[in-house]
C-alpha positions as CSV (number, residue, x, y, z in Angstrom):
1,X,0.0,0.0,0.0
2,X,1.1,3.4,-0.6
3,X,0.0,6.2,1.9
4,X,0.9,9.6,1.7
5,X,-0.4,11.9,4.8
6,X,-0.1,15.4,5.2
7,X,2.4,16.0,2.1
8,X,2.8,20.0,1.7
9,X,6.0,20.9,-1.3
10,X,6.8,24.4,-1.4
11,X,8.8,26.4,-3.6
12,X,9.3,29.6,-1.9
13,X,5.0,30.6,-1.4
14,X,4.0,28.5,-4.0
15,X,2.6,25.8,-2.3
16,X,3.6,22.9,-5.5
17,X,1.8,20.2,-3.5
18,X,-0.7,21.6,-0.5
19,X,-1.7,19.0,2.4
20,X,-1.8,16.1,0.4
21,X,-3.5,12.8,1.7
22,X,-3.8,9.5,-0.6
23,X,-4.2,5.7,-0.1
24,X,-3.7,3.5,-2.9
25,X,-4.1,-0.2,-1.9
26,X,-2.2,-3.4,-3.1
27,X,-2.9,-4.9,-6.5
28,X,-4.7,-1.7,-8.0
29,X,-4.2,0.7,-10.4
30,X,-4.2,4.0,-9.9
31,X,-4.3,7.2,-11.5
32,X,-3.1,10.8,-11.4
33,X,-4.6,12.8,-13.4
34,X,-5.1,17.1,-13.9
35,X,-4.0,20.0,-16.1
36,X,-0.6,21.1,-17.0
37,X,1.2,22.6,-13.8
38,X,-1.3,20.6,-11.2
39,X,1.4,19.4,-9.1
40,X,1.3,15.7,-10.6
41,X,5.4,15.4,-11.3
42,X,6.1,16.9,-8.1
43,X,4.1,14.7,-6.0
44,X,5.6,11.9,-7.5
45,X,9.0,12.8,-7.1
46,X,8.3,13.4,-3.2
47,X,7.1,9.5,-3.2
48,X,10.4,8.5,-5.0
49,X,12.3,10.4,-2.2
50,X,13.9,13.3,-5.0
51,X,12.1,16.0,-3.2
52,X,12.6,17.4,0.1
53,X,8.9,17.8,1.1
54,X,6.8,17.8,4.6
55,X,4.9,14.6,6.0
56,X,4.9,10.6,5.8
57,X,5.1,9.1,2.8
58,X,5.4,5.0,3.6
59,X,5.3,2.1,0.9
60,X,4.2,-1.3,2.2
61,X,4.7,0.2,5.7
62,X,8.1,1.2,4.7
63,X,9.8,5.0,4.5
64,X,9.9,6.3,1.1
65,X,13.6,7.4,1.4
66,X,14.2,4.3,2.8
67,X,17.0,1.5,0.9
68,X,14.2,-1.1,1.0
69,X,11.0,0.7,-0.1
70,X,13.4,1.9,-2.8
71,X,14.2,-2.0,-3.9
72,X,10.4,-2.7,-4.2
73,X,9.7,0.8,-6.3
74,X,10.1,1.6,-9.8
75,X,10.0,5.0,-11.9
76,X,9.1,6.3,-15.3
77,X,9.9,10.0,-15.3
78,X,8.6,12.2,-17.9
79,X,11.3,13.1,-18.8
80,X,14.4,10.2,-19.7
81,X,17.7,11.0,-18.4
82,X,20.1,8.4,-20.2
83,X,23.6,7.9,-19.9
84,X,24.9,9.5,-23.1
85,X,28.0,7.0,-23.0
86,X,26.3,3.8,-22.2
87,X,24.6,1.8,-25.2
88,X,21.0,0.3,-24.7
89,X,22.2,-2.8,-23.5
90,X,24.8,-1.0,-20.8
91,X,22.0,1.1,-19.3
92,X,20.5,-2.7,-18.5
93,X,22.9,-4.1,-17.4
94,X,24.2,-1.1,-15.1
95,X,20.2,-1.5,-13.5
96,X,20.6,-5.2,-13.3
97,X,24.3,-4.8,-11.1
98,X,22.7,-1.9,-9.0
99,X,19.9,-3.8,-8.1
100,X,22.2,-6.9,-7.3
101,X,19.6,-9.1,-9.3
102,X,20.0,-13.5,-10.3
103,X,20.7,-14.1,-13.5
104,X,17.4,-14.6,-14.7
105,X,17.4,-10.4,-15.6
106,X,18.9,-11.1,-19.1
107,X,16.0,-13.4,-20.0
108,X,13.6,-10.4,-18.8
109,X,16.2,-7.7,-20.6
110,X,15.1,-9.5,-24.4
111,X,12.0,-9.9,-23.6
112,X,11.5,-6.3,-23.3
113,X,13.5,-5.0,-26.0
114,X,11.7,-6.7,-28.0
115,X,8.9,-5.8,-27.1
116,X,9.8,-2.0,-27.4
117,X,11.6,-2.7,-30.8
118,X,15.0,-2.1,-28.9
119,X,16.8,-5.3,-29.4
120,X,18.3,-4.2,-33.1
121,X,19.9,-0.7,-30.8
122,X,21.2,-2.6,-27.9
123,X,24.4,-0.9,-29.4
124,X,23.2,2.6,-30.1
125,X,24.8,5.5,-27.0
126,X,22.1,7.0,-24.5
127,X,23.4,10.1,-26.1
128,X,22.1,9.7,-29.6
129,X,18.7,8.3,-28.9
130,X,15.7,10.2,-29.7
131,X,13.1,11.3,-27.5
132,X,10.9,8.1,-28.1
133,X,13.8,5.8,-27.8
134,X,14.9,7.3,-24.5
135,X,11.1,6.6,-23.1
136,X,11.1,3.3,-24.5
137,X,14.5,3.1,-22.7
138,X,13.2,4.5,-19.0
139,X,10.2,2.1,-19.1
140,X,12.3,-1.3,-19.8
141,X,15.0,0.0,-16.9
142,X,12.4,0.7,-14.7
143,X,10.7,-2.5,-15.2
144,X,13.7,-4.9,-14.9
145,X,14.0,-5.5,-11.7
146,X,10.8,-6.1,-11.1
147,X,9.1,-3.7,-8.5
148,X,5.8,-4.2,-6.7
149,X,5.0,-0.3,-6.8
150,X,5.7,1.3,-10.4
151,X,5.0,5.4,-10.8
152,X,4.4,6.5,-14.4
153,X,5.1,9.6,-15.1
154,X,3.4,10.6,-18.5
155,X,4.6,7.3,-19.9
156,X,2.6,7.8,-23.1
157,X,4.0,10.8,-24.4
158,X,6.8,10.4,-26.9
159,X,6.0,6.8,-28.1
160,X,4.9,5.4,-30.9
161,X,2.0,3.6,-31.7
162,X,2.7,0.4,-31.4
163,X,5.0,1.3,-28.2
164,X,1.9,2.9,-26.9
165,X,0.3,-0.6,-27.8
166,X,2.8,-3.0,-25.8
167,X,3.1,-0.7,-22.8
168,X,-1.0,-0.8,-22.2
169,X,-0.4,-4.6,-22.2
170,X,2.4,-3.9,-19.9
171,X,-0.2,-2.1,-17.6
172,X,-2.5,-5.0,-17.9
173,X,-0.1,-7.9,-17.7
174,X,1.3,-6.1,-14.4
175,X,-1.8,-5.6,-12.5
176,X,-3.2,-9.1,-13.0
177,X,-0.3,-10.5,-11.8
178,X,-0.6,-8.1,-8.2
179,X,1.5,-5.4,-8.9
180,X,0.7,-1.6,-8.1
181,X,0.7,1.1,-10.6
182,X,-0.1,5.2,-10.2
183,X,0.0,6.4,-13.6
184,X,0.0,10.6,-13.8
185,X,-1.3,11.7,-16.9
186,X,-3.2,14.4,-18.6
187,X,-4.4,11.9,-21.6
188,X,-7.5,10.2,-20.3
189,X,-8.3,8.5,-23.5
190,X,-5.1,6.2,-23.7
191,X,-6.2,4.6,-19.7
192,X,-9.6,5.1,-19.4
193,X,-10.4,0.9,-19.2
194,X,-7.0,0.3,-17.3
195,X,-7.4,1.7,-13.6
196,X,-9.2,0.9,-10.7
197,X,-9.0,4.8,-8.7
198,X,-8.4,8.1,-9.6
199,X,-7.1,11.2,-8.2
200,X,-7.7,14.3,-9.5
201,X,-5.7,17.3,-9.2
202,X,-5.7,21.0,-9.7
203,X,-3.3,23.3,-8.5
204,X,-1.4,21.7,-6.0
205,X,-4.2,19.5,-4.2
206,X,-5.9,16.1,-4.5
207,X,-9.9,18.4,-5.5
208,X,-11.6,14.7,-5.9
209,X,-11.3,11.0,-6.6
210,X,-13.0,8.2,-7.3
211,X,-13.4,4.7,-8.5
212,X,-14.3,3.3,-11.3
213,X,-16.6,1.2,-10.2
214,X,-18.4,3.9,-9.3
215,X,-18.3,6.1,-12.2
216,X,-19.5,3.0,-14.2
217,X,-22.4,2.3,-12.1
218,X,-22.8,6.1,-12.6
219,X,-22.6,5.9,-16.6
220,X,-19.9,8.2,-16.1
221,X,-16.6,8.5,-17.8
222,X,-13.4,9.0,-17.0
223,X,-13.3,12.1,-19.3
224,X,-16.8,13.1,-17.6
225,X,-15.6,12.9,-14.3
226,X,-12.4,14.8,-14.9
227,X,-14.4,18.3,-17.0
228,X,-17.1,18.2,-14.1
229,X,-14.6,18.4,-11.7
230,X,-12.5,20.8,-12.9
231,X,-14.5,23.1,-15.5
232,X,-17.4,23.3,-12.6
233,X,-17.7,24.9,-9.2
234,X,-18.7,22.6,-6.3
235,X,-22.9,23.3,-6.9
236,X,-22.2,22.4,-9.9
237,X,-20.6,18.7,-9.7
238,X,-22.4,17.5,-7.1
239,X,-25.6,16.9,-8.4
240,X,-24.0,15.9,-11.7
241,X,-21.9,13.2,-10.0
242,X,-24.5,12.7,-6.6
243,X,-26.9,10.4,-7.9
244,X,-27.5,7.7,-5.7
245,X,-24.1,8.1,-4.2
246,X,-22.2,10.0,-0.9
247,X,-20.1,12.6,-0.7
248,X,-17.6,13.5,1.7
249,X,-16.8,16.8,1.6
250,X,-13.4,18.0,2.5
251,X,-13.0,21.7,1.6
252,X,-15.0,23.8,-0.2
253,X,-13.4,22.4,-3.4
254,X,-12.3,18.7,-2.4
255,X,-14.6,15.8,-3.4
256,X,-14.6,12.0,-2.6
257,X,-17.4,9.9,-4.7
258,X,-18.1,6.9,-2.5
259,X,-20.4,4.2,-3.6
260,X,-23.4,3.3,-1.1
261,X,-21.8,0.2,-1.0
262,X,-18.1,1.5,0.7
């Protein structure tokens, strides 16, 4: 489980993250979601421990900043920072020494170069890769050693189609098999059948979330969540979102959509 409580990131008086409080259980994927400049990157970065922040942040009970929540954690930034002097195959094989794992991480290493079309650049510098390469390359390193928790970062952007493709599997193949995933992105399109909870932001605080259970049992998208939260006031999403459900109000802007059932 993650659980953030009380997380507050300032940059002078701008409050990047303000009071921030979320629970995202075992086996479930979750997503971040908001406009440009919501405070989506930061907050993620003060989970992966890059970010001096106040508050707890804990993963499976564990510190964030601690050396073993960091084993079981993985991380797609959104934006790749390569070696430029290691090839493809170096950048794998750096992961695999760092991480101290058997020798059943070449197998993986193939399997997902392949799958991102990388296994004909194994060769090709960090330095001379393009944009899309670079993601390809910050997904299969964050994926080879295997972490419970995974944070993507706007993993979409920069990939081709048929990248795009294999990584939804990816998302897929990961949570059926009882992994964690919080996925921050601003194109709801591309996940709207692969999560299970959603967090919305808007300038530097959690305004609602829900699941999609919920929403479903609502005839409500992800999309239609997402514009009635943030294009409307307060009076205005609640009896668009209300029907037959509760809601727990937390400020005069922060909504929770909780079935009858929870």
């Amino acid at each position: 489980m993650l659980k953030i409580s009380q997380v507050t990131k300032s940059y002078g008086n701008l409050k990047a993250n303000d009071n921030i409080n979320i629970e995202i259980p075992d086996k479930s994927v979750a997503l971040l979601v908001g406009p440009n400049g919501a405070g989506k990157s930061t907050l993620l970065k003060c989970i992966m421990g890059l970010l001096r922040y106040s508050g707890e942040i804990e993963i499976n009970g564990l510190k964030n900043k601690s050396v073993e929540a960091k084993r079981i954690m993985g991380y797609v930034p959104e934006i790749p920072h390569m070696y430029p002097l290691l090839t493809i195959d170096e950048h794998l094989e750096f992961t695999a020494r760092a991480y101290k794992l058997d020798a059943t991480w070449r197998e993986r290493s193939e399997n997902l170069l392949k799958r991102f079309e990388l296994d004909d650049k194994r060769n090709k510098l960090g330095g001379t890769l393009s944009k899309g390469m670079q993601q390809k390359l910050s997904i299969c390193v964050a994926l080879l050693p295997e972490p419970n928790f995974i944070l993507f970062d706007e993993p979409l952007i920069g990939l081709d189609p048929y990248a795009i493709k294999q990584l939804k599997n990816i998302f897929r193949e990961l949570a059926e098999s009882g992994h964690s995933l919080l996925i921050s992105t601003h194109i709801l399109d591309t996940v709207d059948e692969l999560w299970d909870q959603v967090f919305i932001m808007d300038h530097g605080k959690v305004v609602a979330n829900g699941k999609k259970t919920e929403l479903d049992r609502l005839g409500k998208t992800l999309e239609d969540f997402f514009f009635d939260v943030t294009d409307n006031s307060l009076t205005d999403v609640k009896p668009n979102l209300a029907i037959n459900s509760d809601f727990n109000l937390n400020s005069e802007t922060d909504v929770d959509i909780v079935s009858e059932q929870d």
